[in-house]
C-alpha positions as CSV (number, residue, x, y, z in Angstrom):
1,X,109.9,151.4,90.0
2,X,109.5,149.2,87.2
3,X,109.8,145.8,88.6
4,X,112.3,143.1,86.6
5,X,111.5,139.4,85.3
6,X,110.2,137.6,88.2
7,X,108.9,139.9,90.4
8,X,105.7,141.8,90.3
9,X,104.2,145.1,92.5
10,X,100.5,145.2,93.0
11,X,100.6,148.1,95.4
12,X,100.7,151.4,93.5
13,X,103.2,153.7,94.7
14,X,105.4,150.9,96.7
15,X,109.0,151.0,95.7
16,X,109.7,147.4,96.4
17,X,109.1,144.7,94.2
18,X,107.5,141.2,95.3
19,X,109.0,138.2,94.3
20,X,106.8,135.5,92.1
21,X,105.8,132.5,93.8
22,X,106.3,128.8,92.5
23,X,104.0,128.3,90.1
24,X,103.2,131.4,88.6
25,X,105.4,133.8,86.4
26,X,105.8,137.4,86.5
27,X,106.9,139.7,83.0
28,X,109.1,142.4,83.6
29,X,107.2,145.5,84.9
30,X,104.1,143.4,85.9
31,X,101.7,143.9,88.8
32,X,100.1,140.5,89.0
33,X,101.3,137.4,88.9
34,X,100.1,134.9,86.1
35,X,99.8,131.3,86.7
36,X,102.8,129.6,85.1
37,X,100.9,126.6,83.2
38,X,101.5,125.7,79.4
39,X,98.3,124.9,77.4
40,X,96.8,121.7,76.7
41,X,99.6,119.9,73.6
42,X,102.4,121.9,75.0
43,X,104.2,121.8,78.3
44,X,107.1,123.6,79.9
45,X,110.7,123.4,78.4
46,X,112.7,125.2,80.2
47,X,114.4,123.8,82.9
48,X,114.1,125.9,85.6
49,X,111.1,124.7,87.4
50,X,109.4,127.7,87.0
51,X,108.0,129.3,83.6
52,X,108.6,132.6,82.6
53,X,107.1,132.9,79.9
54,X,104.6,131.6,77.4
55,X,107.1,131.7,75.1
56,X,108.3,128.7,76.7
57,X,105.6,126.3,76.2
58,X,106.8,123.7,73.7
59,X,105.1,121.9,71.6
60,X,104.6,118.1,72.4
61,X,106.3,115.6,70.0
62,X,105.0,112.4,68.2
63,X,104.2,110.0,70.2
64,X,103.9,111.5,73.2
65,X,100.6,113.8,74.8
66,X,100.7,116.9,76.9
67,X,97.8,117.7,79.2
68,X,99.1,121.0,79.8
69,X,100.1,123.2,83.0
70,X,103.3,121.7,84.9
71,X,102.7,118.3,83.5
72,X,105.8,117.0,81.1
73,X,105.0,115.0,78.1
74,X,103.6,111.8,78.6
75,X,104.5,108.4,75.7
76,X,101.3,106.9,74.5
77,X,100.2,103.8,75.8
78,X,100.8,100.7,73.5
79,X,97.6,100.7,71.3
80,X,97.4,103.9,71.8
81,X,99.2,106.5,68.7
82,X,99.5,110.6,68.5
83,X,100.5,111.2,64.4
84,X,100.8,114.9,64.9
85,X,102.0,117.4,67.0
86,X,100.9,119.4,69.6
87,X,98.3,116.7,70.9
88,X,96.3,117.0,74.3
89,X,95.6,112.8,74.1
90,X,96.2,110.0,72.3
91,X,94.2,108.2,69.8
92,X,93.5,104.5,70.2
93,X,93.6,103.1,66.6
94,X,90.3,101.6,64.4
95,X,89.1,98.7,64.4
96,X,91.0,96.3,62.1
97,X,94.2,98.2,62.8
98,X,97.3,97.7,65.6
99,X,99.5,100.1,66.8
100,X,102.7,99.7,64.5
101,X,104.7,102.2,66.4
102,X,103.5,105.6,68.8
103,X,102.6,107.4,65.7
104,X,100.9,105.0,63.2
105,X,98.7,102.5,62.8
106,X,98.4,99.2,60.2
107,X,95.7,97.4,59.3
108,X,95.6,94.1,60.7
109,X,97.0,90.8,58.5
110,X,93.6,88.9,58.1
């Protein structure tokens, strides 16, 4: 039997299908379960606490970094900045410049 979202059969031949366990997701007809963690600049948003999907990594916005697996986005530090998308850490800005806002830096009035 092909097994449904959320479930998985590793035994060939069993008709019964396993549920996944916390933490991992399971594609329709699959017979392993894969370990439900977003890569590095992305993180996991859909609201069940449980991903199902790759397809429901999202991309981390401005501002804000995204280690990656269960972990939620995370607002850069003051001092810190992250000026694109999608970014695994922030950036502290050069020297001579101050964190105007999350996203930008300035150069420094003399």
């Amino acid at each position: 039997a092909m097994c449904g979202v959320g479930t998985h059969q590793p035994y060939a031949g069993s008709a019964s299908c396993i549920p996944c366990d916390p933490g991992f997701f399971c594609p329709e007809g699959s017979s392993a379960q894969l370990p439900a963690s977003c890569p590095a600049g992305f993180y996991n948003g859909n609201a069940s606490t449980t991903l199902e999907s790759l397809d429901d990594c999202v991309g981390c916005a401005l501002g804000s970094f995204c280690t990656g697996g269960a972990a939620q986005p995370t607002a850069c530090a003051p001092g810190s900045i992250a000026p694109s998308a999608n970014m695994s850490a922030c950036e502290l800005c050069p020297k001579g410049h101050y964190a105007a806002s999350r996203t930008a830096c300035e150069v420094c009035e003399a």
